[in-house]
N, C-alpha and C positions, 0 to 999 in steps of 0.2 A: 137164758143161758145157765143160768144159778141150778137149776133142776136136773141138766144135761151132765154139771160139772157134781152134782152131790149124787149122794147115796140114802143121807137119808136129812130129815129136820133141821137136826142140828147143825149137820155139814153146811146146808144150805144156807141157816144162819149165822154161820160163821164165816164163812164165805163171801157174804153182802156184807157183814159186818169189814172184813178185812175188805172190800174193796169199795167203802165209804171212808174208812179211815184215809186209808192213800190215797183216794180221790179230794177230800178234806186238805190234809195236809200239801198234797202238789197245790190247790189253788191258792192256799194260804202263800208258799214258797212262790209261786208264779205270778202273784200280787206285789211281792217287794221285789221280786225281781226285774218285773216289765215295769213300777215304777223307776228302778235304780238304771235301767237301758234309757228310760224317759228323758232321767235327769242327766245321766251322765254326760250320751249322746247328743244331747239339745239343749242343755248350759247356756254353749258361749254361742248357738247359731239358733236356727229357728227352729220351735221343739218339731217340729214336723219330722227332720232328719230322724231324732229320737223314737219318735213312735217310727217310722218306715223301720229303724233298726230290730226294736222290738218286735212289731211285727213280721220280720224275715226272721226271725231266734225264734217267736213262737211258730211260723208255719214249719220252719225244720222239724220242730220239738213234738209238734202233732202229726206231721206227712208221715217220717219216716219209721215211727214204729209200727204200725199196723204196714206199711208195703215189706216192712223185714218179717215181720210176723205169716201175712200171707205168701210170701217167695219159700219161706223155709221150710211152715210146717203142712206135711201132706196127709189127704184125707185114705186111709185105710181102701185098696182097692176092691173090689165087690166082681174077681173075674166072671163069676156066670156071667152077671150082667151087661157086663165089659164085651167076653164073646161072643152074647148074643144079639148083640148092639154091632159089631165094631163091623160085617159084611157090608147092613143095612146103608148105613148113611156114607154117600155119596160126597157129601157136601165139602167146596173147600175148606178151608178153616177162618178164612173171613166172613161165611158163610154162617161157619158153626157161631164164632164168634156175635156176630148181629143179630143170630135168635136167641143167644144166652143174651143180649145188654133189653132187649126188647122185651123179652122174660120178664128179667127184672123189672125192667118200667111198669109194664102191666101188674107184677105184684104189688108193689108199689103204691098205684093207681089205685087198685083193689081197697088194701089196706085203709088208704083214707078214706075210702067212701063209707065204713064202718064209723058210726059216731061214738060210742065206745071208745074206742081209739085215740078218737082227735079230740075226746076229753080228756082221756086219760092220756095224753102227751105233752098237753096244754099242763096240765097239773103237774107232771117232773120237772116239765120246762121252767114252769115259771118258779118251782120249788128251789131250783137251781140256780136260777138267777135271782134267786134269793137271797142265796148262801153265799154266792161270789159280791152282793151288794155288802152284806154281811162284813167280808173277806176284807173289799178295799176301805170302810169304814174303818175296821180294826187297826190294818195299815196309817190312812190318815188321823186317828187316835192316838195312835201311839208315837207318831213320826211329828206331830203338833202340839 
């Protein structure tokens, strides 16, 4: 997406730059915070209530940006496209609908079977949760 969003090198490195930083610093802030839900919530009763809280504040905090983001911003329309498509298909839009999620499945599908890929996914992943082991360390560091 880096590639799509620059223009050129530099934009592009700053660009990753700026969205490692704020990625850094949310997990940092989201590490004292889902512990301070932990503690607050699950003190005086069984900490379980605590995490269920935390985790209903983090799925709000992850659901809801990405369904604002795609409800709001629209993709540039392409009328030739459009008119020379829109006679053709018949179909209802539950229709339309199940060969666009089946679409997807199959790219999906695809993608993994590339091993390339599911190295190189394995390796952000686990780079990631590196960083966030990293993150609650510092937390328990400092808070001990």
């Amino acid at each position: 997406m880096t590639a799509e969003l620059s223009v050129s090198y530099n934009d592009a490195t700053e660009l990753t730059m700026t969205r490692m930083i704020c990625s850094i610093t949310c997990g940092v802030i989201a590490s004292f915070v889902q512990s301070t839900l932990v503690e607050e919530y699950g003190l005086y009763s069984d900490l379980r209530k605590g995490y269920l809280i935390a985790g209903i504040f983090f799925s709000a905090v992850i659901l809801f940006p990405p369904l604002i983001v795609f409800s709001l911003v629209r993709e540039p329309h392409n009328y030739f496209l459009e008119s020379s498509h829109r006679f053709l298909d018949h179909r209802t839009c539950s229709q339309r609908f199940l060969t666009s999620v089946w679409t997807v499945l199959h790219e999906i599908i695809s993608a993994f079977k590339i091993k390339a890929f599911v190295i190189l996914l394995i390796v952000y992943l686990l780079s990631w949760m590196s960083t966030c082991l990293i993150q609650n360390n510092l937390y328990l560091y400092t808070k001990y």
